[in-house]
N, C-alpha and C positions, 0 to 999 in steps of 0.2 A: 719113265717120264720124270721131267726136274720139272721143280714150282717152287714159288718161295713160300705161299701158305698152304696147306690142305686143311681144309674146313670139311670135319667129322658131321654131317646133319645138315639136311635141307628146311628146316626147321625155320622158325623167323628170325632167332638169332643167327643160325648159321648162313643164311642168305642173307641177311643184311649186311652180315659183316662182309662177305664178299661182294657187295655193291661197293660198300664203302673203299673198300681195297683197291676196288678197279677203279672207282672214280680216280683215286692216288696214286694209279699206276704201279699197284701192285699185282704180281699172279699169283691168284690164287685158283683152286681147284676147290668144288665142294661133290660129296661125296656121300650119298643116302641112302641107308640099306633099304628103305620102302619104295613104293612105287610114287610117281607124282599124285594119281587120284586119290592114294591110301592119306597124302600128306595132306592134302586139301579137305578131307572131309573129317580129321579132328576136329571138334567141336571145341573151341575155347573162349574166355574172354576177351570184352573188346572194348576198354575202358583204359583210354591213354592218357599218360600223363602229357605236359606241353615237351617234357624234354623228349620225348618219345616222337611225339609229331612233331619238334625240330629236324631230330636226328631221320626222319623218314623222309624229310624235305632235301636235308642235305644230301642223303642217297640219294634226291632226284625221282622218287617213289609216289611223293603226296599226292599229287595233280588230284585222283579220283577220291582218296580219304577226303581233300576238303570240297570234292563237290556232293559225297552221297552220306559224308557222315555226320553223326549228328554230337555239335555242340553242346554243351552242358555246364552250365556258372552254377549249380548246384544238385544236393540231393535231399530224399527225405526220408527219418528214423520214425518209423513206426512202431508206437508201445500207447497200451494203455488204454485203446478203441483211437488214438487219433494220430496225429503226425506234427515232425517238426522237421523246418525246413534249415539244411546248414547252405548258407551261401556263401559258396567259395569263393565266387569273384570277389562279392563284399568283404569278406576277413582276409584276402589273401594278398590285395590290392589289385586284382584283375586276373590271379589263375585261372584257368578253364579246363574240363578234359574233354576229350575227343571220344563219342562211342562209336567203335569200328570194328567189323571183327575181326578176329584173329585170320579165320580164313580168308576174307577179303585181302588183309593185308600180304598174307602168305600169296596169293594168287598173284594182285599188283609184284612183288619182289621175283617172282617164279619170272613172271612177263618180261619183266627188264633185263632179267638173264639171259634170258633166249633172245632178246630183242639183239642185244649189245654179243649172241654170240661168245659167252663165257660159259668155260665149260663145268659142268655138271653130270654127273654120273648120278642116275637111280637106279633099283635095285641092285646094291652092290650086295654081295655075300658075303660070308666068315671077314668083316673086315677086322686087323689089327693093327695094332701099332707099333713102332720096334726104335731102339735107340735114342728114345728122346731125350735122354741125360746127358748126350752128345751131341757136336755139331751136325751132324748127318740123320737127322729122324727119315722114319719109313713109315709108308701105310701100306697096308698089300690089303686086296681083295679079292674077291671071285668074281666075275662078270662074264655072262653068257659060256660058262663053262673052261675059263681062260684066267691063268693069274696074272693081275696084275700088278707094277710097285711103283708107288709115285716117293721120290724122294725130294723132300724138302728140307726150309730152314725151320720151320714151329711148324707146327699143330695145333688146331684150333678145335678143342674139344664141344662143340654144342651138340651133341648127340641126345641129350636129355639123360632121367634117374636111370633108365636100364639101358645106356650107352656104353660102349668100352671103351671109352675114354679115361673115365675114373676109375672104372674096374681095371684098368691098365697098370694103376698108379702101384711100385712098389707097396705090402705088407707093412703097418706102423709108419709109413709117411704121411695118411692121413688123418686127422683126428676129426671126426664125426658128431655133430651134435643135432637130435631127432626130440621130436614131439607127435606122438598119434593123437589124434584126438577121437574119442569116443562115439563117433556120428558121421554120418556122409550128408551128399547134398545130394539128393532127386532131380534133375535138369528135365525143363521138357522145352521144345521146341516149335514153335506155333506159327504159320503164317494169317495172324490176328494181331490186330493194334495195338500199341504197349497200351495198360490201364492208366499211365500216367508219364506227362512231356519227361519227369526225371524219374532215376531208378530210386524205387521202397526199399530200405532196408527194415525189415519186420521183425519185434522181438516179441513172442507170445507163450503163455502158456503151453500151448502144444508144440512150439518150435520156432525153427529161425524160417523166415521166406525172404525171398530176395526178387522184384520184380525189376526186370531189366530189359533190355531191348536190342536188337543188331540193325535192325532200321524203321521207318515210319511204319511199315507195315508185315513186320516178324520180330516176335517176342519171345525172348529168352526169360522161362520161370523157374525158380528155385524153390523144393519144400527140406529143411532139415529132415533124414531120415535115419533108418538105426542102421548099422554096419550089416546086421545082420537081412536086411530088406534084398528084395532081387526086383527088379525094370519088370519082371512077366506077371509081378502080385498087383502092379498097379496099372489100372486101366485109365485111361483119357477121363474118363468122368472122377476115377477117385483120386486122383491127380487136381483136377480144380476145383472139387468140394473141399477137398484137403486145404489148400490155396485160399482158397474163399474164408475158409474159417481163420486162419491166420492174418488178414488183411483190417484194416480199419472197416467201417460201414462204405463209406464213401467210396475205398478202392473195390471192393468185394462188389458195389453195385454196379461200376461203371466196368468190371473184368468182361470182356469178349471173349469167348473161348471157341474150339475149334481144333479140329485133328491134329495130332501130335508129328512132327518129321523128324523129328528123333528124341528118342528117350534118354539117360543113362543117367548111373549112379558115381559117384569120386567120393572118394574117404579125402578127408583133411589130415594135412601132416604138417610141419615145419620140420624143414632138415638145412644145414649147411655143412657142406664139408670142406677144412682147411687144410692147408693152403688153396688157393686156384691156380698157383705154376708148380710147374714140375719139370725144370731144364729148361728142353724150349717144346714142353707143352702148357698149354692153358685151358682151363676150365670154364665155360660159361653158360649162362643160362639153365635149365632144369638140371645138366649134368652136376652143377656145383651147390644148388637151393633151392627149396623147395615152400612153398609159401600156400596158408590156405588163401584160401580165393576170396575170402571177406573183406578183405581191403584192397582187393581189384591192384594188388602189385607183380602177379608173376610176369607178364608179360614186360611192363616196365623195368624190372630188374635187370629181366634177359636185356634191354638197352640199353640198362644205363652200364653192363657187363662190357658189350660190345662200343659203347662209346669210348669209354675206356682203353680195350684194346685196339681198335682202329687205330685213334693216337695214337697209341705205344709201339705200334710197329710201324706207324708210319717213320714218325718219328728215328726206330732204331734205323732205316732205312736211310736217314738224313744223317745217322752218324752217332745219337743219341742214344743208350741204352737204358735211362733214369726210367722212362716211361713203363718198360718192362718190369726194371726190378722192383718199381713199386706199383703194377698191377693186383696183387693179389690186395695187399692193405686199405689201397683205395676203393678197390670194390669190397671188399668186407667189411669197411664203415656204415657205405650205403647199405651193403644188404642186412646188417644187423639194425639197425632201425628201420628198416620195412618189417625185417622177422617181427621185432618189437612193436609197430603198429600192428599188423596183420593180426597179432597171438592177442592183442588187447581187443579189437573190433570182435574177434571169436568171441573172447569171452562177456565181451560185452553185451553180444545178439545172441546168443545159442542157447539152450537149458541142456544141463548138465545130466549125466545119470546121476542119481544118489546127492542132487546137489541140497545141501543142508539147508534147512531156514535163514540161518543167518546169512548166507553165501546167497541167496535170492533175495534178501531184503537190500545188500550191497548191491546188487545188482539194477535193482531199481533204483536207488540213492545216486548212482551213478547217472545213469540216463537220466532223472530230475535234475541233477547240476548242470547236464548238458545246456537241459534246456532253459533255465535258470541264467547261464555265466556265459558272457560273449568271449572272456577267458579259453574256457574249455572249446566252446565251436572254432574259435580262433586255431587252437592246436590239433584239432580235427580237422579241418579244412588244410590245414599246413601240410598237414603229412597225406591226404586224400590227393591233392593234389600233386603232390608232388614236392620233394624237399630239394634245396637247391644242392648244386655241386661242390 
């Protein structure tokens, strides 16, 4: 089979990018080793920036984002028994974000592929990639027992961190740069009323919480937990006494609680790895960075990844290669100051293990100037919502 793109990942980045292609009258293939239900029932964030819900417009995608999700001109930092409100619209001159989930969005992009009749392969098996250093790249797969080989002109790497797309990449051609951080997040999953119209970020004593939401009536809750915790220690009740104690008075009284639909645990990391081309491959999305979730950027990334290369190949398509040879640089502008927000916001909400006196008293100092300097909210709100292009 010939195609001009094959898109590694049925993923959000990897399906959007193939909206975007066809809309341009590009062929692309997208190609996913998991099944559709397996992709749909990742649990992720759903907290967009505006370029995000541009670019989801342009694909043609929005229609249901703006009729079931829910607008947001601000959020509120919890420390101290109270809260402060940052208002983004006010500092930003009218930014906004979008809360929507991941999976809704993934489902909406699933639909318009099938609608529009572009082809899509799931459960593909042992896929690899072959000659991307050269004009002729390869994907080969397994599929219901039968190999197949799609040859293209690029390859679009969104497979995510345990994808073979960057495990592909020659030995020493990438340079790697990682952050673990000492703690994970406890997710639980509630169909019960957010505690509050915008999402808590909570800094407390006992840890970070994070109240959030996927629509009027299911709420996504976060409690900072140890790496070493397991989903089977914590039951539904000690999931929101836990919750409750990290909450202001006010959110702890008005919390609804209610049977949990899914549980799980994520460690926090920040990873990038450079370059994002390699010939005529490309890296995007999870496969290339990795961001903890405290500043609500991974999803954004993976677009403003894919916005990037949409143009770029369109573009080569028209005659133009610029777009290409400076894809990796322009997206690793943007992704190193989201790393850069994201690693600040950690540190800003989390307690540390073995974190020093002096290192907790900065900590507070900090959040006091927050709330103190329209300065400081200013450049929180900048990057929260979304920094430009």
């Amino acid at each position: 089979m010939r195609v001009q793109i094959a898109i590694i990942g049925a993923g959000p980045a990897g399906l959007l990018l193939g909206q975007l292609l066809a809309r341009a009258g590009i062929d692309a293939i997208v190609i996913e080793q998991r099944s559709p239900d397996h992709v749909l029932g990742r649990i992720r964030a759903g907290v967009l920036e505006q370029v995000a819900v541009d670019l989801l417009d342009e694909a043609g995608v929005g229609a249901r984002m703006h009729a079931e999700g829910l607008v947001h001109e601000g959020f509120e930092l919890g420390f101290n028994g109270g809260r402060q409100r940052i208002d983004l619209a006010g500092l930003t001159g009218g930014k906004r974000v979008m809360v929507y989930g991941q999976t809704e969005l993934t489902r909406d992009l699933m639909d318009a592929r099938a609608a529009a009749g572009l082809p899509t392969v799931y459960g593909a098996q042992d896929v690899s990639i072959h000659d991307f250093g050269g004009e002729r790249p390869r994907v080969r797969y397994l599929k219901d027992g039968v190999w197949q080989e799609i040859v293209c002109d690029f390859i679009a790497g969104c497979d995510g961190y345990h994808g073979v797309c960057r495990a592909s990449v020659p030995q020493g051609a990438l340079s790697i740069y990682e952050r673990v951080y000492p703690f994970g997040w406890l997710g639980l999953l509630s169909d019960t009323p957010p505690v509050s119209e915008e999402l808590i970020y909570s800094s407390h004593p006992r840890g970070f919480a994070l109240c959030s939401m996927r629509s009027r009536s299911r709420s996504r809750y976060y409690v900072q937990c140890s790496l070493d915790d397991k989903v089977a220690q914590w039951s539904d009740a000690m999931f929101w006494d836990e919750l409750r104690r990290r909450l202001d008075p006010r959110a702890a009284a008005s919390l609804v609680t209610g049977p949990s639909i899914e549980k799980s645990i994520a460690p926090l990391r920040s990873f990038v790895a450079e370059p994002l081309r390699f010939g005529r491959l490309f890296l995007a999305g999870d496969a290339a960075h990795i961001v903890p979730p405290t500043g609500a950027k991974g999803l954004n990334l993976a677009a403003s990844d894919v916005r990037y290369l949409s143009r770029a190949l369109v573009e080569f398509y028209a005659g133009s290669s610029s777009g290409i040879d400076h894809y990796s640089e322009n997206c690793l502008r943007r992704i190193w100051k989201a790393e850069r927000f994201s690693w600040w916001m950690t540190t800003l909400l989390h307690r540390f293990p073995g974190t020093s006196g002096f290192d907790q008293k900065l900590q507070e100092a900090e959040l006091d100037y927050l709330v103190h300097s329209t300065a400081a909210q200013a450049a929180l709100a900048e990057n929260y919502a979304g920094l430009p292009f």
